[in-house]
N, C-alpha and C positions, 0 to 999 in steps of 0.2 A: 604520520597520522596514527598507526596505528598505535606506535609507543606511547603517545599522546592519550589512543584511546585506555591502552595497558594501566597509566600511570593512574590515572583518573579512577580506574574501577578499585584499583589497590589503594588508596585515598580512600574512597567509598566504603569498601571492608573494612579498614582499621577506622574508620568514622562509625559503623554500624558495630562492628563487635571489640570490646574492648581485652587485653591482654588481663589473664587476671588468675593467681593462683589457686592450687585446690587449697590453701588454707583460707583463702578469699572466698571461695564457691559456697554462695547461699541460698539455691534455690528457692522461688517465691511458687509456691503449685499453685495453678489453674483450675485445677479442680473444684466445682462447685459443688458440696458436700454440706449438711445438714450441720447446723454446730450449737454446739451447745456448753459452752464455758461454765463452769462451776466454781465460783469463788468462796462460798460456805460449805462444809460439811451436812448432810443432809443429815445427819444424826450425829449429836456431840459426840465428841471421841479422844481415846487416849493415846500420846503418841509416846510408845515405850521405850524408841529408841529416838534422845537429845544431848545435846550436851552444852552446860551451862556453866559456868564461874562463878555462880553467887550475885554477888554484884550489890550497890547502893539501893536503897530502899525504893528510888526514884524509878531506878533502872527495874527493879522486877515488878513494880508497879505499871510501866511500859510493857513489860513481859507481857503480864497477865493479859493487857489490854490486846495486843495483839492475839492473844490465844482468844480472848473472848471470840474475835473482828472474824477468825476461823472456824469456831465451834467447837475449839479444843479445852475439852471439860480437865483434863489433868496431864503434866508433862514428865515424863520418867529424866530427870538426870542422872546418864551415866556416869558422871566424870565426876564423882563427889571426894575423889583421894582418898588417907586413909587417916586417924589419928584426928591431930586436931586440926586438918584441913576440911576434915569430912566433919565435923562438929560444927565448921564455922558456914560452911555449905548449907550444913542442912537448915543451920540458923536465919541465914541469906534466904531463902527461897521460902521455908516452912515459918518463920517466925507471923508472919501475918496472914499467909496464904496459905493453912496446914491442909487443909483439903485438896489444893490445887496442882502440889507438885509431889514426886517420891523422888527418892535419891537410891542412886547403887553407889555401894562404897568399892574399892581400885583393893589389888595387892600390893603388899608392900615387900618389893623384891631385894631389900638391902640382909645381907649377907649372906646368898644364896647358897653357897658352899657351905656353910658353917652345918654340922651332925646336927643343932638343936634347929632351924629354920624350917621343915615341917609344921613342927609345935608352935612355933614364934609367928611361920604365915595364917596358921587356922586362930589361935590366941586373937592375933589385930582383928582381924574380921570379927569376931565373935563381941571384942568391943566394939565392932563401929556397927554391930546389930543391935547393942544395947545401948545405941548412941542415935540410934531413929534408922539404920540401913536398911532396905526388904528388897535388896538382892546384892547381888556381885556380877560386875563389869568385867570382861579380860578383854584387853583391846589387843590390835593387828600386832604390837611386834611380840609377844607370847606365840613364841614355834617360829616364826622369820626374823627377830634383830637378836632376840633376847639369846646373852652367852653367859656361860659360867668363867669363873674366875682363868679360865685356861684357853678362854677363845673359845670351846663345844658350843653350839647350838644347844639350846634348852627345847626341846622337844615339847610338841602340844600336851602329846598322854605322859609328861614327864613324871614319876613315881614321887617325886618330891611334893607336890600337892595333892596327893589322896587325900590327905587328911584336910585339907583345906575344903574339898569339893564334898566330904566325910561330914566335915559341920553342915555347911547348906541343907544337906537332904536332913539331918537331924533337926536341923530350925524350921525346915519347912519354906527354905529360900530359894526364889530362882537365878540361874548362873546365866548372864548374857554371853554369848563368848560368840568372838572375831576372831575368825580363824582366814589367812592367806588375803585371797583380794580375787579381780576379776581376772579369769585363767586368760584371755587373752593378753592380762598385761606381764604373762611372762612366757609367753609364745614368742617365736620370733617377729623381728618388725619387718616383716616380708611383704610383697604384697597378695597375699594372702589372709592378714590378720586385717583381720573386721574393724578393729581397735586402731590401728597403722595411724588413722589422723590422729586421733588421743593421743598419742604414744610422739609421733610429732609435734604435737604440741605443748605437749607436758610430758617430757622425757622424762622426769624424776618418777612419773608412775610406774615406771619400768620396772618387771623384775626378773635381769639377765641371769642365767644360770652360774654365775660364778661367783654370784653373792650372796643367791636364794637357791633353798632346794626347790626340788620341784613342783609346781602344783598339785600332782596328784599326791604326791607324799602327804603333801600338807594334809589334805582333804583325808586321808587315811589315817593320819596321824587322830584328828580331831574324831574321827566313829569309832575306831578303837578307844578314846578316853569317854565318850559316850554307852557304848557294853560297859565299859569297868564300873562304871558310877551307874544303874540301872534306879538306884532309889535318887539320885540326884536329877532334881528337873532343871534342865537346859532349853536355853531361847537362842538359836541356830543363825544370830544376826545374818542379814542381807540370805535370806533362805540359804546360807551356807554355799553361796556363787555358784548353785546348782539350777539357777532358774533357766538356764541355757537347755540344760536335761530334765525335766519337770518329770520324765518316768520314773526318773534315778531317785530324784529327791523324794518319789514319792514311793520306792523302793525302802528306803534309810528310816520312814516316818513309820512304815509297815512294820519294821523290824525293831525300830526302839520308840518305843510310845514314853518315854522321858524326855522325847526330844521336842521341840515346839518353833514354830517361826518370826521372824518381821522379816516385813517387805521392803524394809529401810535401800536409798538405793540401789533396787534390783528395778523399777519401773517400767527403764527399758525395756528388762525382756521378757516382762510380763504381756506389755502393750503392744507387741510384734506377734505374741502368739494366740490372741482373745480366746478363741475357740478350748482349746486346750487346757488355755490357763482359767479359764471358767469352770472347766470339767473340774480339774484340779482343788482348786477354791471353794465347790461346793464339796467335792469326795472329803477334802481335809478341813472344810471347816470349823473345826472346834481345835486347830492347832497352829492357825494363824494368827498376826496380829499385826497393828498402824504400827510403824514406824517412820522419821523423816532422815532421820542423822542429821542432817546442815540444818540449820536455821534462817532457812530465808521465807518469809510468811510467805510471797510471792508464788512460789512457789508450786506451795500446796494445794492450789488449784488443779496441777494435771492430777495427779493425787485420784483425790475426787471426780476428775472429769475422768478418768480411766476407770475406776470401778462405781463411777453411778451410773453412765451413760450408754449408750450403743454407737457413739462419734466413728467415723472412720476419718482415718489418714489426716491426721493434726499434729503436732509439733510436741517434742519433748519439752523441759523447759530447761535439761541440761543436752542442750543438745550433743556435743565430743561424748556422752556416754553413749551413743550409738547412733551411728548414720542411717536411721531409719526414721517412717512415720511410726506415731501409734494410733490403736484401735480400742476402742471403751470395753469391758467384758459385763459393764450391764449388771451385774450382780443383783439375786434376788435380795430383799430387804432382809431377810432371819439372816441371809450370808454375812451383808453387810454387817448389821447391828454387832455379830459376832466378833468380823475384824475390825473394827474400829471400836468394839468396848468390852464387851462381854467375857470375852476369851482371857481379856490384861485383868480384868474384875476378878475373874477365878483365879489367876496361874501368879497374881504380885500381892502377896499380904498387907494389909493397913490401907488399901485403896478406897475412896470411898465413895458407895455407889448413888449418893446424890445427886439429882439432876439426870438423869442416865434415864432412858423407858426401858420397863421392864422387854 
């Protein structure tokens, strides 16, 4: 009888609770919490950090429609190449929309060794400024893939581009630059590391120490090439994966006033630390700005719902960028208006301030 009773209850457990892994565990909270979803921008706004292709007249005609659907008054493409891929870009996007979108023109890294490629990287650039550019993009592998002709790593502050970062401050252009990635994704995959489910799930994010230098190198590498360029203004993509440390970052911003931000995804660790990161966003307001990176409209809801709102404990919308909730930091409105326009208005030339309140 009694085994009978045993059998039965253990039937009953695996009946009430099911086997199921932590890449399966998706918590539904219970918490009853005020909410307040934001699917429009309360003030139009520019997102300085995208990236786009061009595309069929149909296709940016859908662009557009969605940025309308947002409140998104102008979109920065970074990813505009260089030459005449960046001519046929700008043509794509600007041709019927010239108000609507800017483009950053790419470096062109072919014959990096060569004694004249200095002069031949600042040269390109300078035509694809007189070709509609009003800025310059350096994406992630510039200091982590990028090697010279001998296998070396090409260093973030490499001496080979002064003269390229030399034109910008002379045109009066700002330099986007991505430097490393999130430091947990090249921490170990311990269970210590915050990231551990990310990193399970998307191994490729990995960056094991036998292929990458080290984080913090990175990150040193790129404020040493910030002092050297002091007349060059730099935009600090993803606040330079310093959101983790917002004293630090806000150390770096004290010390080089050429440097500037997007909040491109860092959201997580904005929305984990409201209190702080509101401090923050009002002390540096006049050196932030919108960014998205990915392109999914969907999206840009938490966006908005994180710096217009007072929300507590609501859902990311990527959520493997951190296992946490987030919390709204409420931003007063002059803050706001700043990061979402004001700021890109001043710091990206040829922008144009139609439709914008003062």
């Amino acid at each position: 009888m009694r085994r009978i009773w045993v059998v039965l209850v253990l039937a009953a457990g695996l009946a009430f609770g099911q086997a199921v892994t932590i890449e399966e565990y998706e918590p539904r909270s219970l918490l009853v919490a005020p909410q307040h979803p934001v699917k429009v921008a309360k003030y139009p706004f520019i997102d300085v950090h995208n990236h786009q292709r061009g595309g069929t007249p149909e296709q940016v005609d859908r662009l557009v429609k969605d940025m309308d659907g947002l409140n998104m008054r102008i979109m920065v493409n970074l990813s505009g190449g260089y030459g005449d891929r960046f001519k046929q870009t700008v043509q794509a996007l600007k041709g019927r929309y010239a108000d609507r979108f800017a483009v950053f023109a790419n470096i062109n890294f072919t014959g990096i060794d060569e004694p004249d490629y200095p002069k031949r990287a600042a040269a390109q650039f300078e035509e694809d400024v007189r070709n509609g550019a009003q800025g310059l993009k350096i994406f992630k592998n510039f200091g982590m893939d990028l090697k010279d002709g001998k296998g070396q790593r090409i260093h973030t502050d490499d001496p080979r581009f002064d003269l390229l970062f030399e034109a910008c401050a002379r045109l009066g252009l700002p330099v986007m630059i991505h430097t490393a990635e999130p430091k947990g994704l090249f921490d170990p995959m311990d269970r210590f590391n915050e990231r551990w489910l990310e990193l399970k799930l998307y191994p490729g994010r990995g960056r094991p120490p036998e292929r990458y230098p080290p984080w913090e190198e990175l990150i040193a590498e790129q404020h040493r090439l910030f002092a050297r360029h002091p007349k060059t203004t730099f935009i600090n993509a993803h606040m330079g994966w310093l959101g983790i440390d917002l004293a630090r970052l806000g150390r770096l911003l004290d010390k080089q006033p050429n440097v500037y931000l997007d909040i491109s995804a860092v959201l997580e660790e904005l929305g984990r630390q409201p209190r702080m990161a509101r401090e923050f966003f009002i002390k540096y307001q006049d050196r932030l700005m919108f960014g998205k990176d990915t392109w999914r409209p969907v999206e840009y809801g938490t966006y908005f719902r994180t710096f217009e709102t007072a929300d507590e404990y609501f859902d990311h919308d990527r959520k493997y960028h951190g296992m946490w909730k987030m919390y709204g930091l409420d931003l007063p409105d002059e803050v706001l208006k700043k990061l979402y326009y004001k700021n890109a208005l001043r710091l990206v030339p040829g922008l144009s301030p139609a439709g914008f309140p003062r």
